[in-house]
Every structure is written in structure tokens, then in C-alpha cells.
N, C-alpha and C positions, 0 to 999 in steps of 0.2 A: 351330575353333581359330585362332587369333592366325597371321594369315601362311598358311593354308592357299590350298587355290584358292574355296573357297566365300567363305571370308572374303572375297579379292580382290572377287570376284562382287558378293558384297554390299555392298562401300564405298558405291557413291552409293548407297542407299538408305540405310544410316546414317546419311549426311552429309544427305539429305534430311530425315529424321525432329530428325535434330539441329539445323538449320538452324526444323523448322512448330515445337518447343518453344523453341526461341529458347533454347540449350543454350548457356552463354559459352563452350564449349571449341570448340566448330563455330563459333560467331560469329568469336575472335578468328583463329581462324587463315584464313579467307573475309575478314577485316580488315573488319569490319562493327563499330566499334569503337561509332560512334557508337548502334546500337544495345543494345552491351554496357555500353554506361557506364550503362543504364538502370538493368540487373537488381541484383538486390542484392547484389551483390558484382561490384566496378565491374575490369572486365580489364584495363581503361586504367593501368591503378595498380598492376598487378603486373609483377614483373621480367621480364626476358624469360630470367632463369631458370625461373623459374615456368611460364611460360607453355611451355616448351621440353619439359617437364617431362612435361608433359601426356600427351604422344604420343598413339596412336590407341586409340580406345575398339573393344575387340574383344568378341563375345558373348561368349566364356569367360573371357576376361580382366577383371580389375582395374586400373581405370585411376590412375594418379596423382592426386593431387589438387592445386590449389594450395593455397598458406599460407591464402589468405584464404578457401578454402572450407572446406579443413580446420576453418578456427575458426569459422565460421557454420556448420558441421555440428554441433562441439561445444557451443557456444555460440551457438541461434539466435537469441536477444533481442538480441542484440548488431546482424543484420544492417541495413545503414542501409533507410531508405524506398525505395520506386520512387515517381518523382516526374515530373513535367512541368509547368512554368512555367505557372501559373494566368494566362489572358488577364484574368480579371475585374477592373478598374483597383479595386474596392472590396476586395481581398483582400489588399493592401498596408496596409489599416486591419482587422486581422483578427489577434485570437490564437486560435491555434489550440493545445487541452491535447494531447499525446501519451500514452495509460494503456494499460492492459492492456486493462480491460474494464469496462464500464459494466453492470450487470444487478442482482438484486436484492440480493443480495450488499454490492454499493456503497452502501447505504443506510446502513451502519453505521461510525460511529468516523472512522477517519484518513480514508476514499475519501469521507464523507458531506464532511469537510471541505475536500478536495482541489476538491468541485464547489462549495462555499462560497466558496472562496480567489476561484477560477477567474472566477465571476458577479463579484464585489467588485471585480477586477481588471480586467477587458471594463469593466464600467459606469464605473468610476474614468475611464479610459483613454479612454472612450469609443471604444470597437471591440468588434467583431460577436465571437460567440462561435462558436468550433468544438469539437465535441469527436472527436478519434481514438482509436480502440481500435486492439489490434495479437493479442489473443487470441479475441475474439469479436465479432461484430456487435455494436454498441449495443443497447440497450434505452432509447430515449428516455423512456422513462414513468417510467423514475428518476431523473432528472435531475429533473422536476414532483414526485413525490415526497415529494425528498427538500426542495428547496426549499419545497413546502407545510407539511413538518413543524417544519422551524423559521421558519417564520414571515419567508420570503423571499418579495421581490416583483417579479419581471422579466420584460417585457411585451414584452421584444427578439427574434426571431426568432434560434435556437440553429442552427447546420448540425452534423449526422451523417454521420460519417465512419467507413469500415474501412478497416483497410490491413494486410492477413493477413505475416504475417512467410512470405518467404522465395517469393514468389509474384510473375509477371509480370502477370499477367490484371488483378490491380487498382493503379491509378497514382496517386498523390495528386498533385493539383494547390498549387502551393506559388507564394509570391511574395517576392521579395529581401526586403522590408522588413517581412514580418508577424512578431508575437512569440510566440514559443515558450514553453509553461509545460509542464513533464515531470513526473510522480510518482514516479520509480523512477532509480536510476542505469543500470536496462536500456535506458530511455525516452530518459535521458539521452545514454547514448552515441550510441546509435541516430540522434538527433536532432542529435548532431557532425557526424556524417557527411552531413548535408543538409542545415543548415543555419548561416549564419553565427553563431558561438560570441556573440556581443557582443550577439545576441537571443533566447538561452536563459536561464528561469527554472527553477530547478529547484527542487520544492518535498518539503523533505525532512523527514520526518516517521521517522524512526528511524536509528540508526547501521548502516546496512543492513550493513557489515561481519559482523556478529555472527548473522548466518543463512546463515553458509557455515563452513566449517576453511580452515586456511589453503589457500591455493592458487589457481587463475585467477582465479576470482571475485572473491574476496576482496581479489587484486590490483588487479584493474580497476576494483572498486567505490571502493578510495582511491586509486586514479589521478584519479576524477571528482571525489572530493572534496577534491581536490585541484589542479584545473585552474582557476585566478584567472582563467578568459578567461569563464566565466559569473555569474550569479547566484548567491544561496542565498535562501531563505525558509523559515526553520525552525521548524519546531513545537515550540514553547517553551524557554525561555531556556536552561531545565536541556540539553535539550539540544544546543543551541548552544554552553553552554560547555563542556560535555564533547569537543563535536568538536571546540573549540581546543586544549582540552588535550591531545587524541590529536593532535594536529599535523596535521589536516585543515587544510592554507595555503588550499586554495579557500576554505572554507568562514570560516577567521580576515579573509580580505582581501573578502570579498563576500558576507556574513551576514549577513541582520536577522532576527530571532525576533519571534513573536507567541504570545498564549495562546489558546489554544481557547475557547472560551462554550459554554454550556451553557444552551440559551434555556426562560426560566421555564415557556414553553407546552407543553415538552415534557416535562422535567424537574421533576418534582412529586411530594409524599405524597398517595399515594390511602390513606384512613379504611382502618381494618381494620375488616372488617363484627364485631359482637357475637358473641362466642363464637369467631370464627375464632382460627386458627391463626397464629402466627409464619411469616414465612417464611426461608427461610438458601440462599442460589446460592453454589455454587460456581462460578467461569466458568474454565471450562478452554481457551476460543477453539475457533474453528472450524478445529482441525485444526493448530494452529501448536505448536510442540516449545517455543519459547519461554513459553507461558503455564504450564508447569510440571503438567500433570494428577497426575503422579505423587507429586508436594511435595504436592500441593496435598489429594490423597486420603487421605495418610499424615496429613494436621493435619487433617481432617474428622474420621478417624479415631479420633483422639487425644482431638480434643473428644467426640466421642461417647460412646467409652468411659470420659470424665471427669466424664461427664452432664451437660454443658450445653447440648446442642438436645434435650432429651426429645421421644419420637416423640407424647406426648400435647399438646401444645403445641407441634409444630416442623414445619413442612413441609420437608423438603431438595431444592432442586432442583441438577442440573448441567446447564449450559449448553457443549457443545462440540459436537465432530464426532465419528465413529465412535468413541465410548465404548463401552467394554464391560459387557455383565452385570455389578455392581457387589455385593458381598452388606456391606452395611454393621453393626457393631457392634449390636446391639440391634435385632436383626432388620428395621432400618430399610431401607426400600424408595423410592431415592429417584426423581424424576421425572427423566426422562433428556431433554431438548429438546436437537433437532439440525434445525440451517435452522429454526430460527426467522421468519416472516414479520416486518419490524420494530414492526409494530403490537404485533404478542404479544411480542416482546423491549419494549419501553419501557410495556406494560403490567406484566410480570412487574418491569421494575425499578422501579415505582410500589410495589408490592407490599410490596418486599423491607424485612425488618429488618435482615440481617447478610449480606455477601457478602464471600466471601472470594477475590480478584482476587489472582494471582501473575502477575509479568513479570519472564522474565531478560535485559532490554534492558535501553540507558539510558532511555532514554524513560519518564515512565508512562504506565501504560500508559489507556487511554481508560477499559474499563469501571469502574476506580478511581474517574474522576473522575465517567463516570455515574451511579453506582450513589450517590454521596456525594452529588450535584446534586441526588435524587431521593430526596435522606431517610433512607437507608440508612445503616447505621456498617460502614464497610470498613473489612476487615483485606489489607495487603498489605505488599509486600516490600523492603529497602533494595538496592541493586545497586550494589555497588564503587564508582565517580567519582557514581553518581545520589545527591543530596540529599534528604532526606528530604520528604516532601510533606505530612505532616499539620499545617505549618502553616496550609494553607489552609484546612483544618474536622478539629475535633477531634474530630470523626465520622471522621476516618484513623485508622488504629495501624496506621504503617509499623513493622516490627522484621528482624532478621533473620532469613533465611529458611530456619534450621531450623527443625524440628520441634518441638523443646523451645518455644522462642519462638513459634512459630505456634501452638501448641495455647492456650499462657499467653494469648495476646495475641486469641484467639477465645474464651477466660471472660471477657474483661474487654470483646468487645464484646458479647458477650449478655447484661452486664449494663448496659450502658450503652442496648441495645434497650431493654430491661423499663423505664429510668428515664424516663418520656417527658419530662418538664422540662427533667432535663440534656440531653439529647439534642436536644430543638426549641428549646432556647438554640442548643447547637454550631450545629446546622442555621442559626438566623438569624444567625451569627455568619460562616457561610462566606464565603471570600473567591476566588470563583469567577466569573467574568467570566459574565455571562450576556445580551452583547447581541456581535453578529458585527460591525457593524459599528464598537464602539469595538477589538473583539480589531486585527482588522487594519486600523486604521487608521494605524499605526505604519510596519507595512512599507508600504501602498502609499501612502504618503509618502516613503517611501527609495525608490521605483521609480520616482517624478516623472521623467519625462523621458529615460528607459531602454529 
């Protein structure tokens, strides 16, 4: 107990143990500050109410906490790096990406183009490439890839980095002048806190607001975008102009958009063999509340019960994450794929006649524009400020996203599948960027010199 005679007993062995973990509450009060400015959560920077606060760590007791662990307990993405001044005089000519996690995973959509942006960016710039995780190890064999599959070619030696949130044992070596490219406003803030604001890119690919309710999150995600002291590099105009409209100031005062490509070598109709079957994906994502499984099942539904994918002529598949035993309309039994390898994802979207892509982001959402690039007639969703997208190939029917509308609007792509004329007009008619380097060639020309 707190104050006993054992407790007494045992203080310096506390204070020892607390001291071999390099514990900031034993650090700062032994005034070992410059060791605590390491850890990730810097002592040097709290009040010295905070730190007062603290008082002694007892075994039965509960010890105080300060503000800034408090919110790195709640919020650990948030805590800055452990870092120490890179001796390397070459690491001043070095961007370094900050992400969650590189593994196979990243092979798909917004992450495949985060390592697109990233390469385009180093080679433009000429500077060495890093890449840091902060939830797993790298998997350097996706990075080769993903760059193999679209038909990328960089011959530059890459460095692999971890830097585990919330941990002393690993310390990233960093240098005043190297530039900063972040995926996430977690990455982002993260990356304030270590490094100079006027050399962070942040490369923003959804109104990340919209995957929280209101509250911390949610705040601090439009604090970031909101902070005119960095960058922006947004993934497509649509939504770049929607985060002006939401009065994102960062993003209105330090914004360049780019469109994604969609490179021909990957992106292509594979022949339906003779006598095969139609095929129809629903893509429910991998596990994300935003791609709508439930809308999305309810208009599957609908259509089937209206008999337009007949099980004689229709294969259905879904594409997501822990989907459930499904018993569909007319005793259809559809094929359920979860983790997909990306070969067997961009083969099945070769496949595809009709896929029906829901997103309640602004953003559109990627597989839209895959499944379109690759021959398919999508049916997908309009979303409040987002503009409709089927001007880009008239293989879209964006509508709204009831039910009523989504069933009408999935007759009218299965018959536009059956029409193969109309359809491989629309197809050569699309208006889909299909080379990486004219997409961003735009932004990193507004980054000249940045």
C-alpha cells in the first residue's frame, strides 16, 4: 500500500526499474530531461503542473497521468516519432513517406497510389526514397509489386524503415532539411511534432472527417486540414473542391489536385470464354462501413428478385471482408472473396460485366473507376457536395442511393452489358487518364522548389 513501510522499502527499486525502462515520470523528476525529450511524449513541454501531478507510482496505487499521455493513451497515432539527428550528410537530400503499413494489402486503390505519388516525387526531385511504417514492419516486396503492375520503372535504391508508435527501443534517424510526404492526417500530425511544418506533404485522398462522429477525431483531423503551414496533394479535383467548400483553409490556401490513371496494362476486357456466364461484383470493401454492404445487398436484392442477373446466365460475386452466409433471392449462391491476392482481384475485374460499387464518401470511390477502366458498366452512388462521375464513361449510372434507384439503375446496366456495341463505344469513349505520369504531372510542378 501507498505510504506503507514496504512501499518505503521498495522506493529505490521502483525508481531503478523506472529509470532501466526510461519511464518519463522517473526521467523527469532525476531531471534527465534530455533524455525525455526523446520518448514520445516529450516532458520538456508539459507544465510543471503536469508534471507535479504526477506524484509517486505506488504498486496498489493509480498514478496520475499527464495531459499529454493521457491523449497518447487515447489517441495513439497521434504520438510524435523518437527520432535522433541522422549523421548521413545524404539524408538532407532524402524524402521520407510516413504510413501506417506497407504489406499486401497496399497493393490496392488509394495505398497502390500513395507509392505511385511517392516514386514520381523522389525521381522529379531527385532524392533518395524512404519509406516508414508506424503499424507494421514493411513488406518491401510490395512496393516492387505494385510498381511492376503498373508498369513503373525505378532502378534507385529504396530505404525501409519502422517506427512502432509509442516505443523507445526503435529511433528514426531524421535530418533538418529532408521532405516529408504523410498518407493520413494521423501520419500528418504525428509528423508536426518532428518535424519542420514548411517540409510536410500531405497526400490526401478522402475527406477523412467522415470516418469518425463528431468528437476528438474528428476535430483534430480539421485542425490538419486546416493548418496553411503545410502542403496538400489531393486526390482529384472533386474532391479538392468539396474540401473548399467545407472550409478546409489548409487545404483552399495549399491544394493541388491530380486524377488517378488507370494504366491500359492492367486495366483491360478479358473475352468471355463461349458459353460462359455473365459476371456481376458487388464490392463491399475490405471491411470499411463506408462502402455500404447493407445498401448495397438490399439493391442486389431487388435486382434479382426483378430478374435481371438470372442464375442461368449470371455469376454473382462479393468482394469484402467478414461477410456473412448470404441466402440470396432465387436461391442464388453467390461467391464470397475476402483478401483477395491483387492478381485474382484485377483478374476478376477483367471478368466483370456489371459491378455494383457503393461509397458514402466524397470521394469516388476507386473500385468505380476500376471496374469502368476494365470494361465493366458500373452502377454507383451520388453523395451530397460529390458530382456525378458518369461523365467520364457512360459505362457509370451514378443515381441516388436508394433502393428504388439502385435496383432501376442495375436493369438498365444489364442491359447495357448484353449490348456489346453500345457498351465498347462507351468503353472507347472513356475519358480516364491512363498514363501516371501525365496524372501528376500537374502537382509536381506546383511542388518545384518546395
Amino acid at each position: 500500500m501507498r505510504g506503507s513501510l514496504s512501499w518505503w522499502l521498495m522506493r529505490s527499486l521502483r525508481i531503478a526499474v523506472g529509470v532501466w525502462r526510461r519511464d518519463p515520470e522517473y526521467l523527469a523528476r532525476l531531471g534527465l530531461l534530455k533524455l525525455a525529450r526523446r520518448l514520445p511524449w516529450r516532458i520538456a513541454e508539459e507544465s510543471p503542473s503536469d508534471a507535479a501531478s504526477a506524484g509517486e507510482l505506488g504498486d496498489d496505487a493509480k498514478a496520475d497521468r499527464s495531459v499529454r499521455g493521457l491523449l497518447f493513451d487515447a489517441l495513439p497515432d497521434l504520438a510524435p516519432l523518437v527520432t535522433y539527428p541522422d549523421p548521413d550528410p545524404a539524408a538532407t537530400r532524402r524524402l521520407t513517406v510516413l504510413t501506417d503499413s506497407l504489406d499486401a494489402a497496399s497493393q490496392f486503390g488509394a495505398d497502390a497510389t500513395a507509392i505511385l505519388f511517392a516514386v514520381a516525387l523522389a525521381r522529379h526531385r531527385g532524392l533518395r526514397l524512404r519509406w516508414v511504417t508506424r503499424h507494421r514492419p514493411p513488406e518491401p516486396s510490395t512496393m516492387g509489386a505494385v510498381l511492376a503492375a503498373h508498369g513503373v520503372s525505378y532502378h534507385d535504391n529504396i530505404d525501409f524503415d519502422y517506427a512502432p508508435i509509442g516505443t523507445v527501443t526503435r529511433e528514426l534517424g531524421v535530418a533538418d532539411h529532408e521532405l516529408i510526404a504523410t498518407t493520413s492526417w494521423q501520419t500528418t500530425w504525428a509528423a508536426l511534432q518532428s518535424f519542420d511544418p514548411s517540409r510536410i506533404i500531405y497526400l490526401v485522398q478522402d475527406d477523412e472527417r467522415v470516418f469518425y462522429p463528431a468528437g476528438e477525431e474528428r476535430l483534430r483531423c480539421r485542425e490538419i486540414l486546416c493548418d496553411a503551414r503545410i502542403r496538400f496533394v489531393v486526390d482529384s479535383a472533386v474532391l479538392l473542391k468539396h474540401l473548399v467548400a467545407e472550409g478546409m483553409t489548409g487545404v483552399a490556401a495549399n491544394g493541388i489536385a491530380f486524377e488517378p490513371a488507370f494504366v491500359r496494362t492492367l486495366y483491360y476486357r478479358e473475352p468471355r470464354p463461349p458459353g460462359g456466364k455473365r459476371c456481376f461484383v458487388l464490392y463491399a470493401g475490405p471491411n470499411h462501413p463506408h462502402h455500404l454492404l447493407l445498401r448495397g445487398l438490399e439493391a442486389l436484392a431487388g435486382a434479382l428478385e426483378r430478374g435481371f442477373f438470372p442464375a442461368t446466365e449470371w455469376d454473382v460475386h462479393i468482394i469484402g471482408k467478414a461477410i456473412p452466409g448470404i441466402a440470396l433471392p432465387g436461391g442464388i449462391a453467390p461467391t464470397i472473396a475476402e483478401a483477395l491476392p491483387w492478381q485474382d482481384y484485377a483478374a476478376l475485374m477483367r471478368r466483370t460485366d456489371v459491378a455494383l460499387s457503393l461509397s458514402c464518401t466524397p470521394r469516388p470511390s476507386y473500385p468505380s473507376s476500376e471496374f469502368v477502366a476494365s470494361g465493366a458498366v458500373v452502377v454507383t452512388n451520388h453523395h451530397e457536395r460529390r458530382h456525378s462521375i458518369d461523365s467520364e464513361c457512360a459505362n457509370i449510372l451514378c443515381v441516388e442511393p436508394s433502393v428504388e434507384h439502385l435496383v432501376a439503375a442495375l436493369g438498365r446496366a444489364a442491359e447495357l452489358a448484353a449490348g456489346a456495341p453500345q457498351r465498347q463505344a462507351n468503353d472507347l469513349a472513356t475519358r480516364i487518364d491512363r498514363d501516371w505520369a501525365v496524372a501528376f504531372a500537374l502537382a509536381l510542378g506546383a511542388l518545384a522548389g518546395y
